[in-house]
BAZARO-671678 format. One record per residue (C-alpha): x, y negated, z negated. Coordinates in pm, 1 decimal, padded with zeros to 6 digits. Each point is the difference from the previous one (the first is absolute). Example, Ala and Ser with C-alpha at 12.3 -4.5 7.8 and 13.67 -1.06 7.14 Angstrom:
     east    north       up
  01230.0  00450.0 -00780.0
  00137.0 -00344.0  00066.0
end
This chain:
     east    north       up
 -00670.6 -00602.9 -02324.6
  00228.7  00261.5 -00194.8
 -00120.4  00036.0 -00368.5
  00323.9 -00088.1 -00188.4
  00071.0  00134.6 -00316.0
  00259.0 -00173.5 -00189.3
  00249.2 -00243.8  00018.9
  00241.3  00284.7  00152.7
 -00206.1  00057.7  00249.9
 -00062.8 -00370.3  00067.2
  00312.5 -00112.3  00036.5
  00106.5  00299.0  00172.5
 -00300.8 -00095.0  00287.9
  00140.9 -00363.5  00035.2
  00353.8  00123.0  00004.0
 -00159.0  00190.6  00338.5
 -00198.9 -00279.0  00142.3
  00276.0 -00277.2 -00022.2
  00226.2  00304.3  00216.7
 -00206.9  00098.1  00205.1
 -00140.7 -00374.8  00123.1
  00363.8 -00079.8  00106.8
  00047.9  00292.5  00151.5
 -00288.9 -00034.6  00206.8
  00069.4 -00308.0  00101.9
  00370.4  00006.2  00045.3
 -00078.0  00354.2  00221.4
 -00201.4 -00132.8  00245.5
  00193.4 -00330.9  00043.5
  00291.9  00199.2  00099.8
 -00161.7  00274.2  00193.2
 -00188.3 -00194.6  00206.6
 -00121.5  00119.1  00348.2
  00219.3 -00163.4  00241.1
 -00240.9 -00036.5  00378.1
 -00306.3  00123.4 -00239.5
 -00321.1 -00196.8  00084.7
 -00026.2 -00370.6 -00143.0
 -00304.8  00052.6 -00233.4
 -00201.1 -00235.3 -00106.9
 -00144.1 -00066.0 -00325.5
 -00275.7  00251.1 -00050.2
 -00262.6 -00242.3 -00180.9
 -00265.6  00242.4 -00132.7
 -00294.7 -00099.5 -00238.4
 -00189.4  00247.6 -00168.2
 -00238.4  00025.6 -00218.7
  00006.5  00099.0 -00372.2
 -00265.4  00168.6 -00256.3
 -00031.6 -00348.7 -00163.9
 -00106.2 -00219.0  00282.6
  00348.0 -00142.9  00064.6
  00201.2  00042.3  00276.7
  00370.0  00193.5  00028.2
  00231.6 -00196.4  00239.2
  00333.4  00153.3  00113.2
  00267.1 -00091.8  00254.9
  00375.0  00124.0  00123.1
  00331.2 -00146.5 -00135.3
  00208.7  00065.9  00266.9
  00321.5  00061.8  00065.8
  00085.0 -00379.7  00165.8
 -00107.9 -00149.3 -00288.1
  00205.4 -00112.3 -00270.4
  00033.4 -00060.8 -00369.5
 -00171.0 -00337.2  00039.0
 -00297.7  00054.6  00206.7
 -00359.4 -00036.0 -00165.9
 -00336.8  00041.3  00103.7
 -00348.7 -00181.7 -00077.0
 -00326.6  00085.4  00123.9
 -00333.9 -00206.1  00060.5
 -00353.7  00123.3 -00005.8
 -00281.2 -00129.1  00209.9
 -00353.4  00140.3 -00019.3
 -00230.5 -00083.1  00280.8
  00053.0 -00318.4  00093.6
  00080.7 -00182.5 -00315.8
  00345.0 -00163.1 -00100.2
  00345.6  00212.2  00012.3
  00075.2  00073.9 -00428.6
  00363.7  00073.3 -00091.5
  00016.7  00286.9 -00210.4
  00344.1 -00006.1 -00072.7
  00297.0 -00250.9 -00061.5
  00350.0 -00022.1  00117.5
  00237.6  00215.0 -00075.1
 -00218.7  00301.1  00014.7
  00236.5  00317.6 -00006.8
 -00226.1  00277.2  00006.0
 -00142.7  00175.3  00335.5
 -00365.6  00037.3 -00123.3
 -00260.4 -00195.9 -00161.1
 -00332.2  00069.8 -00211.5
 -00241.5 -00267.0  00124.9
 -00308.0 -00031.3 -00285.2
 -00146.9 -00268.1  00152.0
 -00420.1  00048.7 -00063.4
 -00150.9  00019.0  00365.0
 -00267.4 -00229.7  00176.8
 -00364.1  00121.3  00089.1
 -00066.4  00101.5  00341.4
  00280.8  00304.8  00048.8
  00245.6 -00222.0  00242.6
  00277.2  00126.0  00066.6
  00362.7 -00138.1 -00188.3
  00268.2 -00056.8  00171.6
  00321.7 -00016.6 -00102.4
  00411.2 -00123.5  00139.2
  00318.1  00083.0 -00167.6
  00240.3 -00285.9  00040.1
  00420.5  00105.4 -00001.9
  00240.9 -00277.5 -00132.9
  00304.6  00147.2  00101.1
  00221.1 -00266.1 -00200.8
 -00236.2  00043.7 -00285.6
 -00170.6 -00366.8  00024.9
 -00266.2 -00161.0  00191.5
  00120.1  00133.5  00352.1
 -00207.4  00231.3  00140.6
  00179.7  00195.8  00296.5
 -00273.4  00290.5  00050.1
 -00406.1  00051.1 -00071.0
 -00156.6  00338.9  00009.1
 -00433.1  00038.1 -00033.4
 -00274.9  00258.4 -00230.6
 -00343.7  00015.1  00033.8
 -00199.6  00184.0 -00243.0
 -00380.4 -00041.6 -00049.0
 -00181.8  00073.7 -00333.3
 -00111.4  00344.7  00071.6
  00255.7  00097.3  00167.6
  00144.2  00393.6 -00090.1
  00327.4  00063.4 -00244.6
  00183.9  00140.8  00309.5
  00042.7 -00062.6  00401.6
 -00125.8  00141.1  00240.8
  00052.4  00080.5  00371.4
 -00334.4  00161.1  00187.9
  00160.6  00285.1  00276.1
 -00137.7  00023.8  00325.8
 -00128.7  00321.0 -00074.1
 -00169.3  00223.8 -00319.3
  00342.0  00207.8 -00046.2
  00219.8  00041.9 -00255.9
  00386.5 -00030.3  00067.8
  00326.7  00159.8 -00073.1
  00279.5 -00289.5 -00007.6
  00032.4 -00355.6 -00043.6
  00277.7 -00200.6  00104.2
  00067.3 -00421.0 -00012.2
  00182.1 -00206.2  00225.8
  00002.1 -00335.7  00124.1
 -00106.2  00080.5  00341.7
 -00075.2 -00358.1  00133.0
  00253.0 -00197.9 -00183.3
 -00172.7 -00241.3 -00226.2
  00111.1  00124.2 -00301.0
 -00286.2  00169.2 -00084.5
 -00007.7  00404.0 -00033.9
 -00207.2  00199.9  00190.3
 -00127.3  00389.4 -00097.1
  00019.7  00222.1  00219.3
 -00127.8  00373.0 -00032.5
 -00041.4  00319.3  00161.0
 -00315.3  00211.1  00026.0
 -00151.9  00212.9 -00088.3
  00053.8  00177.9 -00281.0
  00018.9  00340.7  00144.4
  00323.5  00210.5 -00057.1
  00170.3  00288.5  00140.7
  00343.1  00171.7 -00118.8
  00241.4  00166.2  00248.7
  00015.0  00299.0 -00295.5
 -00174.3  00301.7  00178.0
 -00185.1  00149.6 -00231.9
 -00378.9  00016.9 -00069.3
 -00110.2 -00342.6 -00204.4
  00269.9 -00174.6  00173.0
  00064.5 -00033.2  00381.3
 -00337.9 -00077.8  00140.7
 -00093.0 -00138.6  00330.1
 -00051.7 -00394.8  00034.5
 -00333.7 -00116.6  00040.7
  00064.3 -00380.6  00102.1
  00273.4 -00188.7  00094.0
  00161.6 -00243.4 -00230.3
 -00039.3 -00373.2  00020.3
  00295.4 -00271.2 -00095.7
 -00263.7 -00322.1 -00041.8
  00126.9 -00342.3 -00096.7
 -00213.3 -00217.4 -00212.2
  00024.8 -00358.6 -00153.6
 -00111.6 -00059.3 -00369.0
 -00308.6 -00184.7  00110.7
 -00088.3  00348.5  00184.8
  00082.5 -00092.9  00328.0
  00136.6  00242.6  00238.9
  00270.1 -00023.9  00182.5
  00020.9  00298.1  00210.4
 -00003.5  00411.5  00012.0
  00274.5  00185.7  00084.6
 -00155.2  00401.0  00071.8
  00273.0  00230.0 -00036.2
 -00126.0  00244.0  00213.1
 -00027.8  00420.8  00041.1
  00386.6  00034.6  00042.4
 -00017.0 -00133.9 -00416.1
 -00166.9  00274.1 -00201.5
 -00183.4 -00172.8 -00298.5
  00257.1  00049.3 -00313.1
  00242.6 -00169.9 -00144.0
  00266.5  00149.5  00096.8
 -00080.7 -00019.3  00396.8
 -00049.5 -00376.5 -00047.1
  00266.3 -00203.1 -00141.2
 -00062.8 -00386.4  00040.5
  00135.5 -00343.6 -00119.8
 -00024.0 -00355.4 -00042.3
  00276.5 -00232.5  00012.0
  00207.2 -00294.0  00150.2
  00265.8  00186.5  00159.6
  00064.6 -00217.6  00310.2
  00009.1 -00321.9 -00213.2
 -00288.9 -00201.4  00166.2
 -00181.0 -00069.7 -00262.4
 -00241.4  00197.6  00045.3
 -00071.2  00374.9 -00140.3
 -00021.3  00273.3  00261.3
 -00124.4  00380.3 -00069.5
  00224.7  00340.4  00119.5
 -00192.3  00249.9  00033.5
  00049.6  00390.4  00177.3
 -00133.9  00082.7  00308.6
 -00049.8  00241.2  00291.7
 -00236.1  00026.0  00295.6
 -00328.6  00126.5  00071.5
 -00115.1  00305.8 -00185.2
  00273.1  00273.8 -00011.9
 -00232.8  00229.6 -00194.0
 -00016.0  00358.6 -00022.3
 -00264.7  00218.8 -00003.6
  00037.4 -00010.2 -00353.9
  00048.9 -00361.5 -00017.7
  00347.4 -00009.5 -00084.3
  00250.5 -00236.8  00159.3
  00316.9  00158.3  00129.4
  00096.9 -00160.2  00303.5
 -00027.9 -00301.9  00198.0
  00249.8 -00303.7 -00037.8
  00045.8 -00196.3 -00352.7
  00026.2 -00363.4 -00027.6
  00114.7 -00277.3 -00254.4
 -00188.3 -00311.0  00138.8
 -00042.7 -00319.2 -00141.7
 -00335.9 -00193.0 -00032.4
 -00024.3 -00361.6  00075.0
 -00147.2 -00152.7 -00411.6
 -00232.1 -00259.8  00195.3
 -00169.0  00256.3  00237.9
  00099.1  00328.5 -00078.0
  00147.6  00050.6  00364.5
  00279.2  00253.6  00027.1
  00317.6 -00239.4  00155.3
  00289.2  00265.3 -00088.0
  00011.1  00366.7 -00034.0
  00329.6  00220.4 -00004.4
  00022.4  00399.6 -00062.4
 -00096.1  00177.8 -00301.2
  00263.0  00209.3 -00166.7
 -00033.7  00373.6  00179.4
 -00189.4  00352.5 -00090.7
  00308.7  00139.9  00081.9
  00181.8  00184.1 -00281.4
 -00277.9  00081.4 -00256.0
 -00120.2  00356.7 -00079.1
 -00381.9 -00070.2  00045.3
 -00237.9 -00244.2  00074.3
 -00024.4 -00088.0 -00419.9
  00307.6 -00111.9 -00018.8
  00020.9 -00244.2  00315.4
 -00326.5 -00144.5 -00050.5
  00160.0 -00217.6 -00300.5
  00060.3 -00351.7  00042.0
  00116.4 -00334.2 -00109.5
 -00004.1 -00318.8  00040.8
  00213.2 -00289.2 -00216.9
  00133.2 -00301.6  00041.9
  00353.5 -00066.4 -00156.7
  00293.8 -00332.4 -00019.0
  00283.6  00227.8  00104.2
  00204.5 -00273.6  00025.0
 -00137.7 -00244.8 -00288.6
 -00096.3 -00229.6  00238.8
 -00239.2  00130.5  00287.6
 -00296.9  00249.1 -00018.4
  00011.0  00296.0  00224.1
 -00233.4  00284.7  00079.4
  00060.4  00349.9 -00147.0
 -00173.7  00315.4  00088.5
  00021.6  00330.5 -00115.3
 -00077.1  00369.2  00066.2
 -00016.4  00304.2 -00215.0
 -00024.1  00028.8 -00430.1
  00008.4  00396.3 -00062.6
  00285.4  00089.3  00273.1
  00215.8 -00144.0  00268.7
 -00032.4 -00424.8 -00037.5
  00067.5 -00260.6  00234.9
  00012.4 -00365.7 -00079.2
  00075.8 -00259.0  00310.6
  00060.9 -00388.2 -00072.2
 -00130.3 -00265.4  00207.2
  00022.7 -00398.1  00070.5
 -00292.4 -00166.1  00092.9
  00099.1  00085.1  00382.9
 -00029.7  00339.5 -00082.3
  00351.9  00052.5  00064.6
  00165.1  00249.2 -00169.5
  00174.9 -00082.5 -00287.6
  00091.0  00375.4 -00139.3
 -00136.5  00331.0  00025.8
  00062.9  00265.6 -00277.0
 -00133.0  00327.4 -00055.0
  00040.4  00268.0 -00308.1
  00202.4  00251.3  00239.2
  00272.2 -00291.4 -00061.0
  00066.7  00091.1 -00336.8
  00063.1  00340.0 -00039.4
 -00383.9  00063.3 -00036.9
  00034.7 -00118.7 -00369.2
 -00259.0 -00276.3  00121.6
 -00229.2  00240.5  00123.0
 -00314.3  00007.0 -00151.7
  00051.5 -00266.0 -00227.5
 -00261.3 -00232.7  00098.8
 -00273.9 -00114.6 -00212.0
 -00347.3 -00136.6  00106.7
  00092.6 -00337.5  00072.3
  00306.9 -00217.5  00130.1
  00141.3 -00227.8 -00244.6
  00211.5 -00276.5  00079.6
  00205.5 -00170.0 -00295.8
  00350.6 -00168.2 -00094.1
  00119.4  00293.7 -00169.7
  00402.7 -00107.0  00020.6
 -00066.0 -00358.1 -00100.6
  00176.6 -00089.6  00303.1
 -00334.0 -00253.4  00091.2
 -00062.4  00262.6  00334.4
 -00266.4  00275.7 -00000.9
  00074.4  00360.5 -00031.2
 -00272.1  00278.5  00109.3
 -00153.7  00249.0 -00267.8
 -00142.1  00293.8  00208.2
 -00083.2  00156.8 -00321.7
  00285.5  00236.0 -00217.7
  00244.9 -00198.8  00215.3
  00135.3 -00357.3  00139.4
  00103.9 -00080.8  00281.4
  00212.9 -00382.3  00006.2
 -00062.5 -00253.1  00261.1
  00285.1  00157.9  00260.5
 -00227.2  00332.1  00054.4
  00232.5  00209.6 -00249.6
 -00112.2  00198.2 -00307.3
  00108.2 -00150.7 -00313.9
 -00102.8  00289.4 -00218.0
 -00260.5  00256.7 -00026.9
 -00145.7  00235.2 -00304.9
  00002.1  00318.3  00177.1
 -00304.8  00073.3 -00181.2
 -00304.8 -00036.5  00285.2
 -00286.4 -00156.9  00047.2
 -00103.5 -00226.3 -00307.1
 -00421.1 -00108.5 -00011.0
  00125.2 -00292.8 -00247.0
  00221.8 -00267.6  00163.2
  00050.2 -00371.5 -00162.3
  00293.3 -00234.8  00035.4
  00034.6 -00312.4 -00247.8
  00179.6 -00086.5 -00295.8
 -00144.5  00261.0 -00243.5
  00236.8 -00001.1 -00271.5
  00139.8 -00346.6 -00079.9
  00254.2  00161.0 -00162.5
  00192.0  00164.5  00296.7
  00132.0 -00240.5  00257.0
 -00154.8 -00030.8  00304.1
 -00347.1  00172.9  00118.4
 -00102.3  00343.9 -00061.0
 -00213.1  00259.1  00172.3
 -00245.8  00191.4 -00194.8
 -00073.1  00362.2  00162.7
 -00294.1  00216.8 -00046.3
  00074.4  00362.1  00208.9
 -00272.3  00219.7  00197.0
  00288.4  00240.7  00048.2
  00034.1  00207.2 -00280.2
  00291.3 -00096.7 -00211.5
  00131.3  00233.4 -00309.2
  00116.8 -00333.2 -00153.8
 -00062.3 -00376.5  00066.1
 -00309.9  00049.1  00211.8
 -00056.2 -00401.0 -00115.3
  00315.4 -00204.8 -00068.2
  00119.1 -00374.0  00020.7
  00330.6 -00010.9  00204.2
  00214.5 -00312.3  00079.6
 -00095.3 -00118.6  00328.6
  00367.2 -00071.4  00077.6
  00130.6  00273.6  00000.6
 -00239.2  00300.2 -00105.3
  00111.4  00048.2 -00308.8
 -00240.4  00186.0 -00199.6
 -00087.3 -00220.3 -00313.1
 -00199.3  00262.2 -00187.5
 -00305.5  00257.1  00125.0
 -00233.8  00222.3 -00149.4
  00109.8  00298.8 -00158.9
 -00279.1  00227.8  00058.5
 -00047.9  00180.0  00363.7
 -00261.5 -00155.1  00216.6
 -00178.1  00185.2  00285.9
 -00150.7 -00269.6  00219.4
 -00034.1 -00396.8 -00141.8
 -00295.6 -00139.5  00183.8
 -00149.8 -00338.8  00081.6
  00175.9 -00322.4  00019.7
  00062.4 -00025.7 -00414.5
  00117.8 -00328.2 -00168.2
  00335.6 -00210.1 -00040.5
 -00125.5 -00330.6 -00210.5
  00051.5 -00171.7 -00279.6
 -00370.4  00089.0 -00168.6
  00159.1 -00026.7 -00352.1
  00183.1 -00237.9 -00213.2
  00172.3  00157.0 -00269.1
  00205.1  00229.4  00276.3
  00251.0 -00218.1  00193.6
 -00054.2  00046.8  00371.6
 -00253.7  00176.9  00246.3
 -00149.2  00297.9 -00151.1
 -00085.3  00281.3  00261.1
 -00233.1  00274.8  00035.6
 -00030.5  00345.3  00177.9
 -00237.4  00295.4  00011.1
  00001.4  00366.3  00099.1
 -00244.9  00010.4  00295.4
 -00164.1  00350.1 -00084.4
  00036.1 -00009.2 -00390.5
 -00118.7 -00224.4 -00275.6
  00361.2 -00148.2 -00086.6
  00046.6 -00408.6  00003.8
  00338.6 -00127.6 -00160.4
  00028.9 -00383.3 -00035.6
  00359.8 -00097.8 -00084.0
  00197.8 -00350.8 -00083.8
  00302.5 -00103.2  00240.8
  00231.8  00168.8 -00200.9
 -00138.5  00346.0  00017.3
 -00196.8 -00031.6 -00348.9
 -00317.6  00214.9  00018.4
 -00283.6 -00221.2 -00065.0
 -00325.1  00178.8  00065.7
 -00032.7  00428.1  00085.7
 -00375.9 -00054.8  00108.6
 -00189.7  00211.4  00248.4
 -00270.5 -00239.1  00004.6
  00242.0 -00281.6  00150.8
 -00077.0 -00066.3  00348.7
  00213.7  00068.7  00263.7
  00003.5 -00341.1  00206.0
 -00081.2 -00284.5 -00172.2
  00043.6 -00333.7  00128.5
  00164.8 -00260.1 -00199.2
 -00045.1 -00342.8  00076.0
  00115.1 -00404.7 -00142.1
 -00367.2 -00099.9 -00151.4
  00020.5 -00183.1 -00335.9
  00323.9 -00247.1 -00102.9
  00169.2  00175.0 -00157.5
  00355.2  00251.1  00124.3
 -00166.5  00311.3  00012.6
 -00220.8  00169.6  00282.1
 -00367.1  00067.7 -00066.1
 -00078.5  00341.2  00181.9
 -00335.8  00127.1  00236.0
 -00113.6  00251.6 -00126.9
 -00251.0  00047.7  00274.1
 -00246.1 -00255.4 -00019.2
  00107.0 -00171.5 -00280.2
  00272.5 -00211.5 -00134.5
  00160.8  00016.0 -00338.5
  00316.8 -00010.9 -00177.1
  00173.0  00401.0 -00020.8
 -00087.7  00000.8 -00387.0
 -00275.1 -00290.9  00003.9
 -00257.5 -00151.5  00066.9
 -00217.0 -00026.8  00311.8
  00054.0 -00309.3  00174.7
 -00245.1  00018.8  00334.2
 -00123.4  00201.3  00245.2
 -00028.1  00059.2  00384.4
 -00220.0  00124.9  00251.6
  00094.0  00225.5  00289.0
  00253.7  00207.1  00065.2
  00366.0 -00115.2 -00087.3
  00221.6 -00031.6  00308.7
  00219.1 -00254.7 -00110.3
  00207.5 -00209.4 -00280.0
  00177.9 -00251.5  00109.1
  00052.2 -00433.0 -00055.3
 -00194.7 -00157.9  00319.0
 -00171.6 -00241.0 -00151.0
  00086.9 -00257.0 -00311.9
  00226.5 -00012.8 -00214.0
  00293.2  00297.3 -00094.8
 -00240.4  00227.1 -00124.7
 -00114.7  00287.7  00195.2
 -00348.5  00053.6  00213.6
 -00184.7  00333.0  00028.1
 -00171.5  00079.8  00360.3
 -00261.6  00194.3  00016.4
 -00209.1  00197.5  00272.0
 -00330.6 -00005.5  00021.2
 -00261.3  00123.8  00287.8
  00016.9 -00302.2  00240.4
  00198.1 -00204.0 -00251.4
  00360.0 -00095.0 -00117.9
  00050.3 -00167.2 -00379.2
  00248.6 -00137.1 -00163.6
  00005.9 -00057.2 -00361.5
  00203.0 -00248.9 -00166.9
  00091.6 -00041.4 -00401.0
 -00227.9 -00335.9 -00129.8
  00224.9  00011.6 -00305.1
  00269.5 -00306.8 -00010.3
  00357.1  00035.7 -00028.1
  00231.1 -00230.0 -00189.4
  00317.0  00155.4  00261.8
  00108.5 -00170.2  00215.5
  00061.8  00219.8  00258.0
  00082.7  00057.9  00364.8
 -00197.6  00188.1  00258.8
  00059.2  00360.9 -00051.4
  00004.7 -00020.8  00418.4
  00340.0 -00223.0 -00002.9
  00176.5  00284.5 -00184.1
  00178.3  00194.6  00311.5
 -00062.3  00383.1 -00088.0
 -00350.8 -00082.0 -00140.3
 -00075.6 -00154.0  00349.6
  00092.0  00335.3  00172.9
 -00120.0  00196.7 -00239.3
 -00344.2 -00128.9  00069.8
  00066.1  00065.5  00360.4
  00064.7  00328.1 -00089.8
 -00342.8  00017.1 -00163.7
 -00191.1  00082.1  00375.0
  00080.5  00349.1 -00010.6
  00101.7  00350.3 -00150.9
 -00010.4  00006.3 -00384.4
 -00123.9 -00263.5 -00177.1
  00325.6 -00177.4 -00190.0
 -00053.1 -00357.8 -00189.5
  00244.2 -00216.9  00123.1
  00285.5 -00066.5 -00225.0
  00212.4 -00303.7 -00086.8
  00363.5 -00021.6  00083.7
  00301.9 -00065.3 -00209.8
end
C-alpha cells in the first residue's frame, strides 16, 4: 500500500478510488465483447505466507447488481463448512481455517445466486493441497523456453486455455551483423490446458523463419462457435536459400482448428510485391477487430517502415476491404509501429485500426496520420481523463527535432503536448499507466536507445522524472486494491515509488487477467515450464473481469507477437 502523508493526500487517494471503481465497472459493462467466449468463473486457490488460502473468481459481464456468491470448504472427506454468508459481494475470499493432519487435499465450490438469495444457478470447483506452490504451473512437453503466450477457449467450456509458441530463438529481417541470423529450429504453436495437458502442436515449418516478425499468430472466436481457433502464417516446404533466407514460395493465412490444431481454412497472404527489400516485406500482423460493433473479423497486415497493406476479413475469409499506404498520397507510408492496435477511437462503439503514427476506421480509409514515421512507443487508452475520449501516447525511433514522445487525441491526432527536446531513436516498449496517485491519469515513459536519457511524464505533459537509470520497458500490472498499477521491474513487483510487494521466477512473457478476479496475472517462462502468478492480496472492489472489457480482450490478443504492449482498457 501507498504511504499517505496527510489528510490532502488521503482524501485526494479516495477521491481516485471511488472514480476509478465506477469507471471500471461501468467500462467494461458497456464495452463488452459481443461473440467473445462465454468464460467461466476462474475459481483459483492459492496459497498465502500465513498458511491461509487466497480464493478469487470472475464477475462477469451477465451478471447483475444482485448476484452473490458463497463458497464451501471440504477437506478430505469430512463435512462441506460454509465460509461465507449471503449476500457476499466481493469476488475473493481469505479462508483461515487451521488445517487437518495428514496433508489431504481441500477442496473447494463457489456457489452464484444470481437474484442474490438462496438460488444457486451455477457451481464452479478449487483444489489446493497444503504444500502446494504460490503460483500454477503447466509442465511443457519439452525442456525449452518460449517466446509467446496466448489464451483462448479452444474447447468451449468456459475455461481458458494457453497457448504458446517455441522456442525462444529470434531472428530480425534488419541485415546487419547482430541482427539477421539464420534460423536454427522451426517454431512450434502448442496448445495446453491449465492442468498441463496438451492439446496439440502446430510446427510452422521452414517456409516461417524463427522471429517475430515472420510469425504472426492469434487466438480468438472469430467464427462464433464457441470455441477459440488460432490464425497463424504459413507457406510450404522449405523455400530457403543458401543463406537461409526466405524469399519465395507461396504465403498463406490459415486457420487452425482450437480442439486439434488442424488447419480447416487458409486464404493468401498479402504480396512481396511493392517493397524495396526483403526488410521491409518480411513485417507482419495479425489482429482481430469489431469493424462493425457487432462481429469479429480477421485483420492482417504487411509492412511498418515503408509501403503498408492492411486487408479485412469475416470469418469466411472473405474480403471485407483491402487498403494499402499508396492510397493516401504516401502520407501513410511508413507510419507503422510494432504492433496492430485495434480500439474505439471515434466512440462510434466500432473498431478503428492503429498501424502505428496513423488510423485507419473500420471502412479501410485513413482517418489521420502524424507524418512523423515510425514510433517504438504505441499505447491507446484513456490516458488523460481530462480530454474526452482515448488518447495515444507515442514514443519515436525516428528521429524527431521536437515531440519525439507526445500524447495525441486518438480521435483525431491532435497533438496534446510532446517533449520539447530532440530525440534520436526512443527504444523499447516504454510505459502508459497510472503508477502514481497524486498525477491524474496514466503516466508514460520513454528512453533514448543509445544514451542514458529516461523522461517519465504525467498525462498532461508535466515532467515527472529526467532519470537515466529508469528502465526502458517496464511492465505495469493491477496487483494490490487499490487504482494504481504496481510495475515489474524485472523480477520483482513493487509500487513505482514503493515498496516491494513479491517476486517471480522466470522470464516475463506476459501480464495479463486469466485467472481470478480483475487483477492482473504475470506468465512466466521457464526451461520446460509455464507460471503464472497471481496477487494473494484481497480486494474490497468489486470489479469485473478485465477480459469482458472489449479493447482489453484484443489487446491481449495482440499480446502473441511483435512488441510487447500491456493491454489497455477502453473508454
Amino acid at each position: 500500500m501507498r504511504a499517505w502523508n496527510g489528510e490532502s493526500n488521503m482524501m485526494r487517494t479516495r477521491k481516485t478510488c471511488r472514480v476509478v471503481v465506477v469507471t471500471l465497472i461501468v467500462l467494461a459493462a458497456c464495452l463488452v465483447c459481443a461473440g467473445a467466449e462465454r468464460l467461466d468463473r476462474g475459481l483459483i486457490a492459492v496459497p498465502r505466507e500465513d498458511g491461509s488460502v487466497f480464493l478469487s473468481w470472475r464477475l462477469l459481464a451477465r451478471d447483475s447488481d444482485e448476484t452473490r456468491f458463497s463458497l464451501v470448504r471440504r477437506e478430505g472427506s469430512g463435512d462441506d463448512i460454509v465460509l461465507t454468508t449471503l449476500p457476499y459481494r466481493l469476488t475473493n475470499f481469505v479462508d483461515k481455517g487451521v488445517w487437518g493432519s495428514g496433508g489431504v487435499a481441500r477442496r473447494y465450490e463457489l456457489r452464484v445466486h444470481p437474484a442474490g438469495d438462496a438460488a444457486v444457478t451455477e457451481t464452479a470447483y478449487a483444489t489446493i493441497k497444503q504444500d502446494s506452490r504460490p503460483y500454477f504451473r503447466i509442465p511443457l512437453a519439452g525442456d525449452y523456453d518460449f517466446q509467446k503466450v496466448g489464451i483462448g477457449d479452444l474447447t468451449g467450456d468456459g475455461a481458458l486455455e494457453f497457448l504458446i509458441k517455441q522456442p525462444n530463438f529470434n531472428t530480425d529481417p534488419y541485415q546487419q551483423p547482430g541482427y539477421w541470423k539464420p534460423s536454427t529450429t522451426t517454431y512450434k504453436i502448442e496448445a495446453y490446458r491449465l492442468d498441463g495437458t496438451l492439446l496439440w502442436r502446430h510446427d510452422m515449418g521452414w517456409s516461417i523463419e524463427a522471429g517475430i516478425w515472420y510469425s504472426p499468430w492469434v487466438v480468438y472466436d472469430i467464427d462464433g462457435d464457441g470455441k477459440a481457433e488460432v490464425y497463424c502464417k504459413a507457406g510450404e516446404g522449405d523455400p530457403r536459400d543458401e543463406k537461409g533466407l526466405v524469399q519465395t514460395g507461396p504465403e498463406w493465412l490459415v486457420k487452425l482448428d482450437g480442439e486439434t490444431g488442424r488447419i480447416v481454412a487458409k486464404t493468401d497472404w498479402l504480396s512481396r510485391d511493392g517493397y524495396p527489400s526483403y526488410n521491409y516485406y518480411c513485417r507482419n500482423f495479425l489482429a482481430v477487430a469489431y469493424l462493425d460493433g457487432k462481429t469479429p473479423s480477421i485483420i492482417m497486415q504487411r509492412g511498418t517502415y515503408n509501403l503498408i497493406k492492411t486487408q479485412a476479413m469475416d470469418k469466411e475469409f472473405k474480403t471485407l476491404w483491402y487498403w494499402d499506404s499508396t492510397q493516401e498520397q504516401r502520407r501513410y507510408a511508413g507510419q507503422g509501429s510494432h504492433g496492430l492496435i485495434t480500439a474505439d477511437v471515434t466512440g462510434d462503439g466500432r473498431d478503428e485500426l492503429v498501424i502505428g503514427a496513423a488510423v485507419l476506421d473500420g471502412r479501410g480509409k485513413g482517418l489521420w496520420s502524424l507524418e512523423m514515421g515510425h514510433p517504438d512507443i504505441c499505447y491507446v487508452g484513456d490516458i488523460d481523463p481530462s480530454n474526452p475520449g482515448l488518447e495515444i501516447y507515442y514514443g519515436f525511433e525516428s528521429r524527431q527535432k521536437t515531440d519525439g514522445m507526445c500524447v495525441v487525441d486518438a480521435k483525431t491526432g491532435r497533438k496534446l503536448w510532446g517533449h520539447k527536446e530532440p530525440t534520436f531513436h526512443l527504444h523499447g516498449q516504454g510505459m502508459a499507466a497510472e503508477v502514481l496517485a497524486e498525477h491524474p491519469g496514466m503516466e508514460v515513459l520513454a528512453g533514448e536507445r543509445d544514451y542514458p536519457k529516461r523522461w517519465l511524464y504525467s498525462a498532461t505533459g508535466e515532467l515527472i522524472e529526467a532519470n537515466g537509470e529508469l528502465p526502458l520497458s517496464p511492465r505495469p500490472l493491477w496487483w494490490d486494491d487499490d487504482p494504481q498499477k504496481e510495475v515489474l521491474f524485472g523480477r520483482t513487483i513493487r509500487k513505482w515509488n514503493g515498496p516491494t510487494l513479491g517476486t517471480v521466477e522466470g522470464r516475463a512473457i506476459a501480464v495479463m487477467d486469466c485467472l481470478g478476479d480483475h487483477r492482473e496475472e504475470i506468465v512466466t517462462s521457464l526451461p520446460g515450464e509455464l507460471r503464472i502468478y497471481t496477487t494473494t492480496i484481497p480486494s474490497q472492489q468489486r470489479r469485473l473481469c478485465l477480459l469482458e472489457d472489449r479493447q482489453y480482450r484484443l489487446g491481449v490478443v495482440a499480446q502473441t507477437m511483435g512488441y510487447y504492449y500491456p493491454a489497455q482498457l477502453g473508454k
